[in-house]
N, CA, C and O atoms as CSV, one atom per row, in Angstrom:
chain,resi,resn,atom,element,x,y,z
A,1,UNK,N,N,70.783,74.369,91.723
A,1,UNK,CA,C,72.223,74.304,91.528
A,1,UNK,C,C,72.685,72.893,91.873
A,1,UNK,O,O,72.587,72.408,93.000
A,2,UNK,N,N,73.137,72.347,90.931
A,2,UNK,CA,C,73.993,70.729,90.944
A,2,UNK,C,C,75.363,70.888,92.110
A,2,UNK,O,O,76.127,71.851,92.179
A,3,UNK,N,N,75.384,69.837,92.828
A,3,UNK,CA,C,76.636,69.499,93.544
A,3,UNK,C,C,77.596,70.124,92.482
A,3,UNK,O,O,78.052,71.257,92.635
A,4,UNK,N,N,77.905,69.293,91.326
A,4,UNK,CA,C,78.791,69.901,90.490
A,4,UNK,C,C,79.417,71.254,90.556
A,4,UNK,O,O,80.566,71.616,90.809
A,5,UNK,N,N,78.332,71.886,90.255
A,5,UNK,CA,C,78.215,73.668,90.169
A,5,UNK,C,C,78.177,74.533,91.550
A,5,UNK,O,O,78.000,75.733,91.759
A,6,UNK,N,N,78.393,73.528,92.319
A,6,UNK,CA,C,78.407,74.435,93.602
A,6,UNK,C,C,79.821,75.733,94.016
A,6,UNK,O,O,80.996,75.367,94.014
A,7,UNK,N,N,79.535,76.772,94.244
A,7,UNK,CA,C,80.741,76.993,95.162
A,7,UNK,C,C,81.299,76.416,96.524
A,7,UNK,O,O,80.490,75.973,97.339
A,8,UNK,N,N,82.427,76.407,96.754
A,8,UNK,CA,C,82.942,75.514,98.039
A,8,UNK,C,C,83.035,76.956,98.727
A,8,UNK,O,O,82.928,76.847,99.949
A,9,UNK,N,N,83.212,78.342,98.271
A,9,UNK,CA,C,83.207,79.013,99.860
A,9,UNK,C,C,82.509,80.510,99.050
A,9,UNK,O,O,82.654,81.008,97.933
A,10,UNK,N,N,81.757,80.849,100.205
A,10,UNK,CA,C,81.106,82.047,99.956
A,10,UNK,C,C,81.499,83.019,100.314
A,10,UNK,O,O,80.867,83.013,101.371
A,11,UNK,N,N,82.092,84.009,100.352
A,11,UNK,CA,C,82.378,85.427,101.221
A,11,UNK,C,C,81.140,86.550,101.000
A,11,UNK,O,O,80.708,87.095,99.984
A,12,UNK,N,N,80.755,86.646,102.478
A,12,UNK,CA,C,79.885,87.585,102.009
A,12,UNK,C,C,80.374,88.695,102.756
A,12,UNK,O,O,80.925,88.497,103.839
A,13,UNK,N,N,80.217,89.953,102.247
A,13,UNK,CA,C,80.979,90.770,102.386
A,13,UNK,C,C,80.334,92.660,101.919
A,13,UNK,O,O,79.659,92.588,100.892
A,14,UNK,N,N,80.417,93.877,102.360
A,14,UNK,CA,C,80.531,95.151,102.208
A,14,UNK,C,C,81.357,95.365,100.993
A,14,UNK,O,O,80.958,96.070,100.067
A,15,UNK,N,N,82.426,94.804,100.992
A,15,UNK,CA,C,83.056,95.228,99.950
A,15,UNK,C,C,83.860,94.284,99.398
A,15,UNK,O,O,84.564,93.811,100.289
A,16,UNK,N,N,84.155,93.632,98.001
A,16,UNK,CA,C,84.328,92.715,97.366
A,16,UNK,C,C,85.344,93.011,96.845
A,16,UNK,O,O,85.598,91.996,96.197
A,17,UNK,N,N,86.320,93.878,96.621
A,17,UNK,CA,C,87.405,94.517,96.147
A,17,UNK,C,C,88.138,93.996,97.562
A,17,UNK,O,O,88.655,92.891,97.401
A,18,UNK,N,N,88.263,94.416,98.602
A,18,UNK,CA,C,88.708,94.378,100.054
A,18,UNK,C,C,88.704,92.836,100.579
A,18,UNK,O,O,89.668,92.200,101.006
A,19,UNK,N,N,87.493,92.454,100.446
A,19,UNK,CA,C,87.785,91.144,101.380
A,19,UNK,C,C,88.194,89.954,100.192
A,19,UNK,O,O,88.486,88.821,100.573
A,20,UNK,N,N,88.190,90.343,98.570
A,20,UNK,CA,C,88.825,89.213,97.977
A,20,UNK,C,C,90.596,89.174,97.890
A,20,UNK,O,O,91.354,88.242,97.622
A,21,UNK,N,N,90.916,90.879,98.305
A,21,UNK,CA,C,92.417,91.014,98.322
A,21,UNK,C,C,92.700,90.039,99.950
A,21,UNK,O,O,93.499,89.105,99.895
A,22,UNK,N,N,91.910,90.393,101.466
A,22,UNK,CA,C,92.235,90.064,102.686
A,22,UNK,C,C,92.301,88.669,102.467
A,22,UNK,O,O,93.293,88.049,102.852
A,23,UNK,N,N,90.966,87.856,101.650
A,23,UNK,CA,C,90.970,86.369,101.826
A,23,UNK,C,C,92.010,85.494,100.775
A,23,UNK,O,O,92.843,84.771,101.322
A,24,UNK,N,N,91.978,85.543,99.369
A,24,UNK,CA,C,93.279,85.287,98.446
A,24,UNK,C,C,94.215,86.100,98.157
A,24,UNK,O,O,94.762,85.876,97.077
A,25,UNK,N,N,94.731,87.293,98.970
A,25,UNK,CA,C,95.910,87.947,98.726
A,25,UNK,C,C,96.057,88.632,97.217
A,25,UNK,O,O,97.145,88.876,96.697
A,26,UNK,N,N,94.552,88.940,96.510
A,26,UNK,CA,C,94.844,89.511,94.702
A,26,UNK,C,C,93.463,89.853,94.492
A,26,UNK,O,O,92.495,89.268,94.976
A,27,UNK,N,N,93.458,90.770,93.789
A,27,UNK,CA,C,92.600,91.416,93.358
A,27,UNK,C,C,91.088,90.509,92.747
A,27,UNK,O,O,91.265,89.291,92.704
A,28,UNK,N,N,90.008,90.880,92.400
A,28,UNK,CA,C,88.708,90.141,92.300
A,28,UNK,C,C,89.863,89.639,91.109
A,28,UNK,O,O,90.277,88.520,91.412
A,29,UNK,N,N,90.474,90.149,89.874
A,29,UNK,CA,C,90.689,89.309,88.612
A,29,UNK,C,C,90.849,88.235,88.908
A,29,UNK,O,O,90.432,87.449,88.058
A,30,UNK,N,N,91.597,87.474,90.382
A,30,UNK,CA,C,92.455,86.273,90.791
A,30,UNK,C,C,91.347,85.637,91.497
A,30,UNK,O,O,91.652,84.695,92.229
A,31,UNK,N,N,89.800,86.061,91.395
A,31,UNK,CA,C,89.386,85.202,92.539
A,31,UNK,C,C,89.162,84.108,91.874
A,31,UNK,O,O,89.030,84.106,90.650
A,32,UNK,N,N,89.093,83.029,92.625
A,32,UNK,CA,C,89.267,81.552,92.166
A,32,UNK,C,C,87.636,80.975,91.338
A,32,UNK,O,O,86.763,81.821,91.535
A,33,UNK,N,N,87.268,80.098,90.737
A,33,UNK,CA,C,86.369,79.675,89.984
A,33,UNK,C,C,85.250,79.115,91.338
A,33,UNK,O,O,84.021,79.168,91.356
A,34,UNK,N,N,86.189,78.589,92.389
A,34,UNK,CA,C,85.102,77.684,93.385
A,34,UNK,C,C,84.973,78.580,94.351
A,34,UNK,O,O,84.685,78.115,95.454
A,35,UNK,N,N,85.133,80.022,94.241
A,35,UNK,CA,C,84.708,80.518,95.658
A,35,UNK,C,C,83.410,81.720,94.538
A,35,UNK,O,O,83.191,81.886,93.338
A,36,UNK,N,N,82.881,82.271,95.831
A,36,UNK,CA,C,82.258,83.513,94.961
A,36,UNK,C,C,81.885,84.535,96.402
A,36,UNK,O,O,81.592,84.164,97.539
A,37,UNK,N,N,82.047,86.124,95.772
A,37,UNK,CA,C,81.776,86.749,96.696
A,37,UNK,C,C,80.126,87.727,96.817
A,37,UNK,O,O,79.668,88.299,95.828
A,38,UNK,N,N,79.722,87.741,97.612
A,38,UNK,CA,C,78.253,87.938,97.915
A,38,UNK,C,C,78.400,89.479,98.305
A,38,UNK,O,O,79.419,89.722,98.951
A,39,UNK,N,N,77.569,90.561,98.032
A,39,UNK,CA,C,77.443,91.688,98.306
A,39,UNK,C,C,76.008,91.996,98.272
A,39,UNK,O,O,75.587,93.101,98.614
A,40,UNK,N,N,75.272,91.074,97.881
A,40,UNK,CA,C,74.144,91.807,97.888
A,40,UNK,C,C,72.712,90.941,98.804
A,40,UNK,O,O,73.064,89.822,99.179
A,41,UNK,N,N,71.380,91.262,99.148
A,41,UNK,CA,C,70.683,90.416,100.287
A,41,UNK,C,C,69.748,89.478,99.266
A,41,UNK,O,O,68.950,88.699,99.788
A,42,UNK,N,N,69.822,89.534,98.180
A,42,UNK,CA,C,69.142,88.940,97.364
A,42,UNK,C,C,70.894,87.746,97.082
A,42,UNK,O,O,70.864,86.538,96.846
A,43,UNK,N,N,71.795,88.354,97.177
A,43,UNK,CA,C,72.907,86.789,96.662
A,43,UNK,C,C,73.542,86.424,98.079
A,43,UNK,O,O,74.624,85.852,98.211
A,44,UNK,N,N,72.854,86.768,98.941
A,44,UNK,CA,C,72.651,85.901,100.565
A,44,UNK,C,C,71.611,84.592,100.267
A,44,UNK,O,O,71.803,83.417,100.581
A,45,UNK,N,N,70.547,85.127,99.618
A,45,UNK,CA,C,69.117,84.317,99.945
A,45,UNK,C,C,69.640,83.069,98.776
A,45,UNK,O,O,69.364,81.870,98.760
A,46,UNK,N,N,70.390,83.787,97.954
A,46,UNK,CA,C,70.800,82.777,97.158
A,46,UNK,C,C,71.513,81.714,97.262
A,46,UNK,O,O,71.383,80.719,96.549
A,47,UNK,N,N,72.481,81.885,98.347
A,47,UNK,CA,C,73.477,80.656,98.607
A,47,UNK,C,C,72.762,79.427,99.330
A,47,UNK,O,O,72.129,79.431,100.385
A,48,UNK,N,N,73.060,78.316,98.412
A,48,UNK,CA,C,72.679,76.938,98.620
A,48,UNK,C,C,72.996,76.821,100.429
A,48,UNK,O,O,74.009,77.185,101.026
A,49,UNK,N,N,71.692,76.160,101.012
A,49,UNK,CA,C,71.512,75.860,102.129
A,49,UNK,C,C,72.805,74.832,102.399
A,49,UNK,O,O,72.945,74.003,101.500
A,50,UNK,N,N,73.811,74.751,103.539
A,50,UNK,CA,C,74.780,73.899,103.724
A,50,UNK,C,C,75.926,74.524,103.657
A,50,UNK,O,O,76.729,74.146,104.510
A,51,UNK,N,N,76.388,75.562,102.763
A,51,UNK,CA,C,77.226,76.137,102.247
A,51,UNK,C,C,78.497,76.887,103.049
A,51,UNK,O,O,78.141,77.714,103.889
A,52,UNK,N,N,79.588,76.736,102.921
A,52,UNK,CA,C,80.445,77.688,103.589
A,52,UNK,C,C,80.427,78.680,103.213
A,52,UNK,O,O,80.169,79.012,102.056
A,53,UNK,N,N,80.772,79.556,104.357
A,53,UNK,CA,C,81.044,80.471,104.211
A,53,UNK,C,C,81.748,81.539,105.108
A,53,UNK,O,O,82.011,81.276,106.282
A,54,UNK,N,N,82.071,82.819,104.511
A,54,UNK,CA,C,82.638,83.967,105.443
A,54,UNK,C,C,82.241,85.250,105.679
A,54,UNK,O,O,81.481,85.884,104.947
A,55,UNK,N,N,82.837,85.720,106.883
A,55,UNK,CA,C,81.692,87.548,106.322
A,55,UNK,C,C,82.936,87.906,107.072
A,55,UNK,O,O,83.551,87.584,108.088
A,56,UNK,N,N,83.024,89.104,105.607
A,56,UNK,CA,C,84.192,90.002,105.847
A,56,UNK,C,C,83.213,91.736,105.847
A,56,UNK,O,O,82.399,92.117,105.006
A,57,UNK,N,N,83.614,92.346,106.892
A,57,UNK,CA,C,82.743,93.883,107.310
A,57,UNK,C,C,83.812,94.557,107.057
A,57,UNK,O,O,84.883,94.148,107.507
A,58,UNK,N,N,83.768,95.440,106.477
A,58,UNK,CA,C,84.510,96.655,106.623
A,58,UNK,C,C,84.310,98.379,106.363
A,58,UNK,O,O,85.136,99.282,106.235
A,59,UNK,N,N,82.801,98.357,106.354
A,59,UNK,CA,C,82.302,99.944,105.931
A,59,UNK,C,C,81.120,99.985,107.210
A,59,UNK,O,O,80.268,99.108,107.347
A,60,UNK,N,N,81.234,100.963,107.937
A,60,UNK,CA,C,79.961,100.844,109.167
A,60,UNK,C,C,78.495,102.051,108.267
A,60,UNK,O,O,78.455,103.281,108.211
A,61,UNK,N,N,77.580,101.080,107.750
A,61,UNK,CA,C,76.526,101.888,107.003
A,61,UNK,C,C,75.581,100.652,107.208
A,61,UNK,O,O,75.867,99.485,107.474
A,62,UNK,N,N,74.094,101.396,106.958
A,62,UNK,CA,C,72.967,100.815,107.832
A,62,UNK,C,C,72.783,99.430,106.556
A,62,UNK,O,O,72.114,98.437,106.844
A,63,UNK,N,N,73.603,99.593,104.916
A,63,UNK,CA,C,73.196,98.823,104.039
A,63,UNK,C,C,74.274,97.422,104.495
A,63,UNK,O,O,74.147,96.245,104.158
A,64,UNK,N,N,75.249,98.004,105.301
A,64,UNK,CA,C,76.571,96.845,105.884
A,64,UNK,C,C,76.039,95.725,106.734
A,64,UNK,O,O,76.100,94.496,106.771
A,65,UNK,N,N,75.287,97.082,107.645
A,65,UNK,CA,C,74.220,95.945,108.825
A,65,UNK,C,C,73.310,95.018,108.471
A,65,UNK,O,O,73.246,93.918,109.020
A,66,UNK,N,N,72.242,95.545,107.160
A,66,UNK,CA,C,71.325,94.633,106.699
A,66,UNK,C,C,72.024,93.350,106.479
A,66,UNK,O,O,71.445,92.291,106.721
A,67,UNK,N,N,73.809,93.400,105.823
A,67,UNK,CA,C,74.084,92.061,104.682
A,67,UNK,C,C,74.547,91.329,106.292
A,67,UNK,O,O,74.557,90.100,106.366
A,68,UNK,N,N,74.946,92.238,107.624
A,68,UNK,CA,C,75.268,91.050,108.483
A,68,UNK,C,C,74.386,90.649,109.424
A,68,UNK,O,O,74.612,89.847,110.330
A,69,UNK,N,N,73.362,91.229,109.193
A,69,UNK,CA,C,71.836,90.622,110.144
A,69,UNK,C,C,71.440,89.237,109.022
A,69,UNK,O,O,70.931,88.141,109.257
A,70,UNK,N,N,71.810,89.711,108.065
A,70,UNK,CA,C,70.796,88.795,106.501
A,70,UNK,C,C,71.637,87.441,106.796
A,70,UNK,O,O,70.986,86.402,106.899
A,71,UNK,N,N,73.192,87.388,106.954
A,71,UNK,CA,C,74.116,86.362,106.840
A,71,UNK,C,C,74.053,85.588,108.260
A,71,UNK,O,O,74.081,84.358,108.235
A,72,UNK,N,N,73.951,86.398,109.737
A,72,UNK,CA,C,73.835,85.995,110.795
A,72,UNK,C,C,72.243,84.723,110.730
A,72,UNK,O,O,72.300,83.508,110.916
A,73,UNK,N,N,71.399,85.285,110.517
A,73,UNK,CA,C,70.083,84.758,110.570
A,73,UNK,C,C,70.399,83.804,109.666
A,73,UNK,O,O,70.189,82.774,110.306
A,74,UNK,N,N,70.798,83.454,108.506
A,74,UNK,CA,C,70.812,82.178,108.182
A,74,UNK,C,C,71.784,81.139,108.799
A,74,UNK,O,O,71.574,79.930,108.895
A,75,UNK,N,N,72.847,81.797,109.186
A,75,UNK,CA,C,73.412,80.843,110.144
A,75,UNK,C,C,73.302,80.655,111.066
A,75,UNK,O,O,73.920,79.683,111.501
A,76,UNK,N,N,72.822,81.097,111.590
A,76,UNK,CA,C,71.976,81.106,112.989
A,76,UNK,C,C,70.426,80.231,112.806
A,76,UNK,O,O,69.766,79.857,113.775
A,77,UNK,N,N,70.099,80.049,111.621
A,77,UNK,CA,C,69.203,78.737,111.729
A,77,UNK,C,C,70.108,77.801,111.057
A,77,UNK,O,O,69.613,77.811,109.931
A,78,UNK,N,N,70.465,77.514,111.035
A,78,UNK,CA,C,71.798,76.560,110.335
A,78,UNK,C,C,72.148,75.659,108.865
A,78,UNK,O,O,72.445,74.476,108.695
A,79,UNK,N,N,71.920,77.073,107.693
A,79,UNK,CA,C,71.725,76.961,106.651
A,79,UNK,C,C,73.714,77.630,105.869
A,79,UNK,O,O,74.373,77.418,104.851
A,80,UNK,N,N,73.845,78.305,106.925
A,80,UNK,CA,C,75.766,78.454,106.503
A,80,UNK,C,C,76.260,78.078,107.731
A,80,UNK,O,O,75.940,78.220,108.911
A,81,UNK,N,N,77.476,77.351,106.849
A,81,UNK,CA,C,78.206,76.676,107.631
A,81,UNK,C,C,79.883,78.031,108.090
A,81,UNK,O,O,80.876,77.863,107.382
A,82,UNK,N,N,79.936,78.771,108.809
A,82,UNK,CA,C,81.551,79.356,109.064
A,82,UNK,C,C,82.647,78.205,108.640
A,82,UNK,O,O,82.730,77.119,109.212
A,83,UNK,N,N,83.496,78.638,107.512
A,83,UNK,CA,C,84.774,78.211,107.021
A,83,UNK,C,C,85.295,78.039,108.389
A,83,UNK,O,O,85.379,78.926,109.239
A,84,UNK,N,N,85.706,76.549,108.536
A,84,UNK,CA,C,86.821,76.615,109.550
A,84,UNK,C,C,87.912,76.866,109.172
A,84,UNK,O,O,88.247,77.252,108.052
A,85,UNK,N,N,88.924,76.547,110.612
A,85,UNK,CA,C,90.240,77.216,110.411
A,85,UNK,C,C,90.974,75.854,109.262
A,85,UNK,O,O,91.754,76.405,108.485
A,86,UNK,N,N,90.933,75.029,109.124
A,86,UNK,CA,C,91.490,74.017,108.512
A,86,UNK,C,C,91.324,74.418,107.053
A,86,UNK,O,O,92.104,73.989,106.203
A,87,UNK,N,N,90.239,75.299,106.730
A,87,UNK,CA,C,89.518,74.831,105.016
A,87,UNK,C,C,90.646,76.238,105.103
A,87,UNK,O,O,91.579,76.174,104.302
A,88,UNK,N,N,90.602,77.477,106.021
A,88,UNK,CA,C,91.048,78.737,105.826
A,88,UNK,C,C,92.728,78.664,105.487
A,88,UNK,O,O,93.347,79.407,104.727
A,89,UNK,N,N,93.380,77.267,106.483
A,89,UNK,CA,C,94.481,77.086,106.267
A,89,UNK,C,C,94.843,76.776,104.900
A,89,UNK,O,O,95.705,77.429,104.312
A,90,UNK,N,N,94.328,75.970,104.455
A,90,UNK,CA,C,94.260,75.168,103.032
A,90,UNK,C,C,94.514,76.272,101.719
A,90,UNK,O,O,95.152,76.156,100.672
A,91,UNK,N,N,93.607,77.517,102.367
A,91,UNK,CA,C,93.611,78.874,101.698
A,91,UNK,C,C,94.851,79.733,101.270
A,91,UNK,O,O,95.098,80.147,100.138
A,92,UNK,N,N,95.636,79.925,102.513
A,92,UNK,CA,C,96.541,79.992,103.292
A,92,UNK,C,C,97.911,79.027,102.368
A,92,UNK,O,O,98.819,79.726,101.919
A,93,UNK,N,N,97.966,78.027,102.214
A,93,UNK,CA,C,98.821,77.263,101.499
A,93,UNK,C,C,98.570,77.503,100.317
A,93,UNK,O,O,99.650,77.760,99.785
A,94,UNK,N,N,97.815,77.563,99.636
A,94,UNK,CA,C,97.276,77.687,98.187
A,94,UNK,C,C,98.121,79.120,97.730
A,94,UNK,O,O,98.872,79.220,96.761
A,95,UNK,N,N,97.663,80.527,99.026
A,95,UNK,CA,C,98.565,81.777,98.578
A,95,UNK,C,C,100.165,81.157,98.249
A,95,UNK,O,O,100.792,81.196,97.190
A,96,UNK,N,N,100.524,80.627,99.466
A,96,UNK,CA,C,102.144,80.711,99.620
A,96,UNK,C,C,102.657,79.958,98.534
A,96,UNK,O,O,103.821,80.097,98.158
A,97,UNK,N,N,101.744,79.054,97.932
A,97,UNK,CA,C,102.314,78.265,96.501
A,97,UNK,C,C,102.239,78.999,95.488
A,97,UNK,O,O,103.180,78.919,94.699
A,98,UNK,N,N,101.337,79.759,95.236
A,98,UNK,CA,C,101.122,80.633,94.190
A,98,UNK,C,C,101.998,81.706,94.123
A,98,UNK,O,O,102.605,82.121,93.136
A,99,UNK,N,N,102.014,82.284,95.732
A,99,UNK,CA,C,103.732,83.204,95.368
A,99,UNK,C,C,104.835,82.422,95.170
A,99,UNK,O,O,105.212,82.410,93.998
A,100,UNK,N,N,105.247,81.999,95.662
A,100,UNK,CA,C,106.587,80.897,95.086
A,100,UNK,C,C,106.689,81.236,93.594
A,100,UNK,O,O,107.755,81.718,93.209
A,101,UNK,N,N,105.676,81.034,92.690
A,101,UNK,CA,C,106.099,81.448,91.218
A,101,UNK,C,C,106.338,82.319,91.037
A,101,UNK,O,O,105.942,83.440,91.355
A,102,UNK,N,N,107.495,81.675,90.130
A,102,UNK,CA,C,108.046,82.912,89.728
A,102,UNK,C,C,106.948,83.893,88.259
A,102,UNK,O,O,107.299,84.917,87.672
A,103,UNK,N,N,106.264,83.478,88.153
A,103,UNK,CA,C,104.872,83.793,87.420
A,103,UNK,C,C,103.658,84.275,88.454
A,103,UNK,O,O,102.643,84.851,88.060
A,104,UNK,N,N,103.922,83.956,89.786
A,104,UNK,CA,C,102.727,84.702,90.182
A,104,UNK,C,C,102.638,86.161,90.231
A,104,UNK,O,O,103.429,87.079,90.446
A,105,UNK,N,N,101.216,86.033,89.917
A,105,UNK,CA,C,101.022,87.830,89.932
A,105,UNK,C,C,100.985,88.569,91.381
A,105,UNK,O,O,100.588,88.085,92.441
A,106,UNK,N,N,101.472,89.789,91.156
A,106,UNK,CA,C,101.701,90.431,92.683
A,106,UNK,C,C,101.400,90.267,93.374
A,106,UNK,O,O,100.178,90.179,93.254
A,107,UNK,N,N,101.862,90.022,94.821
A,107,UNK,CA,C,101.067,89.593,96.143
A,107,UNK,C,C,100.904,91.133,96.880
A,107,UNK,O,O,101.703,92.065,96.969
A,108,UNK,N,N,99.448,90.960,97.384
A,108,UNK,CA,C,99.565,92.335,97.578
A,108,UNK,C,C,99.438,92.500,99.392
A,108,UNK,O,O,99.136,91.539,100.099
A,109,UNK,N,N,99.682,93.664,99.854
A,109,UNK,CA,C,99.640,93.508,101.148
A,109,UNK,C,C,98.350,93.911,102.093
A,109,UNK,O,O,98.050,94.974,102.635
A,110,UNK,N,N,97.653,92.500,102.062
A,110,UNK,CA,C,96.934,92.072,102.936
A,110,UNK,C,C,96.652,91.114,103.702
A,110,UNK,O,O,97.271,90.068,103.505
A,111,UNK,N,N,95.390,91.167,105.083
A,111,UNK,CA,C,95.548,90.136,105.537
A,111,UNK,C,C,95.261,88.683,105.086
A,111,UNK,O,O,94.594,88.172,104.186
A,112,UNK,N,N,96.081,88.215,106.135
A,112,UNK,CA,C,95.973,86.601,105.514
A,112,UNK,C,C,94.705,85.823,106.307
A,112,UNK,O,O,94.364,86.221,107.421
A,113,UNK,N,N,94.073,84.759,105.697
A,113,UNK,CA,C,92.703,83.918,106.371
A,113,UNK,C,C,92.973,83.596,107.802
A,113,UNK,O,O,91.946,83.510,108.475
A,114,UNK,N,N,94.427,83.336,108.629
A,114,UNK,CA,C,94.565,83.172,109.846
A,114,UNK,C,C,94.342,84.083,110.647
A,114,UNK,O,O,93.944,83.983,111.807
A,115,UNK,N,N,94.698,85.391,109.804
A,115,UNK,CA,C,94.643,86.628,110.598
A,115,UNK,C,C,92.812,87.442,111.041
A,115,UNK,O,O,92.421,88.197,111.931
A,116,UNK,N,N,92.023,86.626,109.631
A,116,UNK,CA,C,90.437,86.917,109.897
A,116,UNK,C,C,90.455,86.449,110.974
A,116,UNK,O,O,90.604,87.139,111.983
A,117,UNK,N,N,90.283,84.988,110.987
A,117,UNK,CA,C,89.757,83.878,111.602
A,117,UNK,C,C,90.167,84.609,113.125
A,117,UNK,O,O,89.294,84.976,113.911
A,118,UNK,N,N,90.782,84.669,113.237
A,118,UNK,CA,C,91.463,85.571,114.611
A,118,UNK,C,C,90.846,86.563,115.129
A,118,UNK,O,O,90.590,86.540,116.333
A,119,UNK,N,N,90.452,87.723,114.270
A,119,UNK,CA,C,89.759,88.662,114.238
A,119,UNK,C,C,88.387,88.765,114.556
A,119,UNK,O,O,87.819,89.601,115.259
A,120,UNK,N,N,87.763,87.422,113.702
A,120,UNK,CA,C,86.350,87.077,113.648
A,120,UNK,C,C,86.154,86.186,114.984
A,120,UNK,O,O,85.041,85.661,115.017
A,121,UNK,N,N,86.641,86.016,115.636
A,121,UNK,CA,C,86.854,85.033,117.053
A,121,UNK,C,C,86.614,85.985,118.103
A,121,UNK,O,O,85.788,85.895,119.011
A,122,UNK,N,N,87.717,87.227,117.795
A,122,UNK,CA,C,87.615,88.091,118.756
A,122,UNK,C,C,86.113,89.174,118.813
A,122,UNK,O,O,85.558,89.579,119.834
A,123,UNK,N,N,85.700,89.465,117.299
A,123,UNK,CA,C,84.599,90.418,117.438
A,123,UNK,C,C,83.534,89.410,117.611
A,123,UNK,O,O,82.503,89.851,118.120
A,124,UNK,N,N,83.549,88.117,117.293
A,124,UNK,CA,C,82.242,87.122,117.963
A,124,UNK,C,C,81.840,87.110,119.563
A,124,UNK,O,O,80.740,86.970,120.098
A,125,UNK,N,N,83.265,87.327,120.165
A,125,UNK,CA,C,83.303,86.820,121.702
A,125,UNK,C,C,82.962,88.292,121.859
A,125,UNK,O,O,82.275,88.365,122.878
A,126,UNK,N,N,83.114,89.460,121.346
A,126,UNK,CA,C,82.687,91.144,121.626
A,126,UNK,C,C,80.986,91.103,121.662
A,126,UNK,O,O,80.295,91.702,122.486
A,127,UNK,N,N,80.527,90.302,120.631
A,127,UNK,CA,C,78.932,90.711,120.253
A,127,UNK,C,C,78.202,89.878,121.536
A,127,UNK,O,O,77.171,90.300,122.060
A,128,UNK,N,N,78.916,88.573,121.990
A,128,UNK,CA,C,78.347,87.607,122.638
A,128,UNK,C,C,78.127,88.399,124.194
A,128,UNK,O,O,77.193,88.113,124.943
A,129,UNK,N,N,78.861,89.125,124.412
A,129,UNK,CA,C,79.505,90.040,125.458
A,129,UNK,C,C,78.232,90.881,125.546
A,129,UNK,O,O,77.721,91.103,126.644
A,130,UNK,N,N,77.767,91.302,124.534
A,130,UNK,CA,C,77.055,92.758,124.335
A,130,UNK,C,C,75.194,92.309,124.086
A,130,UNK,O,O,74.630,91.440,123.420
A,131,UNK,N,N,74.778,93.251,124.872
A,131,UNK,CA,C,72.974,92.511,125.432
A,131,UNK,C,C,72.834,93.138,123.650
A,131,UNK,O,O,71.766,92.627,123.316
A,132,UNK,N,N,73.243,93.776,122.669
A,132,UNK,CA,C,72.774,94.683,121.553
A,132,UNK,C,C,72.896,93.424,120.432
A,132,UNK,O,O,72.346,93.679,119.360
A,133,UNK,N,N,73.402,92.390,120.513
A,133,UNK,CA,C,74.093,91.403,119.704
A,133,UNK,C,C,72.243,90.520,119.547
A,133,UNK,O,O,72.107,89.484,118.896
């Protein structure tokens, strides 16, 4: 995969319906050209070494655990990079411009990237806590 052709953010994720509404506020139709979302352990192995990314959980099943043991272990040898809060903000501005139009398509009600990032802070400092992590 060429620099060119790269995605700039990965979500990897249980469910791809859910975390593309939580992370751009619209349904997969709206997800953007430079992001892409990962559901499966074969399009983990796939993402270019360096790469941002996110992991959004939301179904507790033993196939949920595999995609966040699969996503942990590569970042944990340091092949994904966690979206910081700056790239998430950027995210974040991009929604609030897009609602402003009067052409944008429905905003729907979910969370916003500040509100992960928050979330994902708090269940990091939970696992770090826990001898099972």
């Amino acid at each position: 995969m060429t620099g060119a052709h790269r995605k700039r953010l990965y979500i990897i994720t249980d469910d791809a319906r859910r975390a593309c509404l939580t992370v751009f506020g619209i349904g997969l139709y709206g997800l953007p050209d430079w992001a892409e979302i990962v559901t499966t352990p074969e399009g983990i192995d796939a993402i270019p070494s360096g790469s941002l990314h996110r992991g959004l959980w939301h179904i507790e099943s033993s196939d949920s655990r595999t995609l966040q043991r699969l996503a942990t272990e590569r970042w944990a040898r340091g092949e994904l990079v966690t979206a910081p809060q700056a790239f998430l903000d950027k995210i974040e501005a991009m929604i609030a411009e897009r609602d402003r139009r009067p052409d944008a398509p429905a905003a729907a009600d979910a969370p916003r990237p500040a509100a992960i990032a928050s979330e994902q802070n708090r269940q990091a400092a939970a696992r770090k806590a826990s001898k099972w992590h």
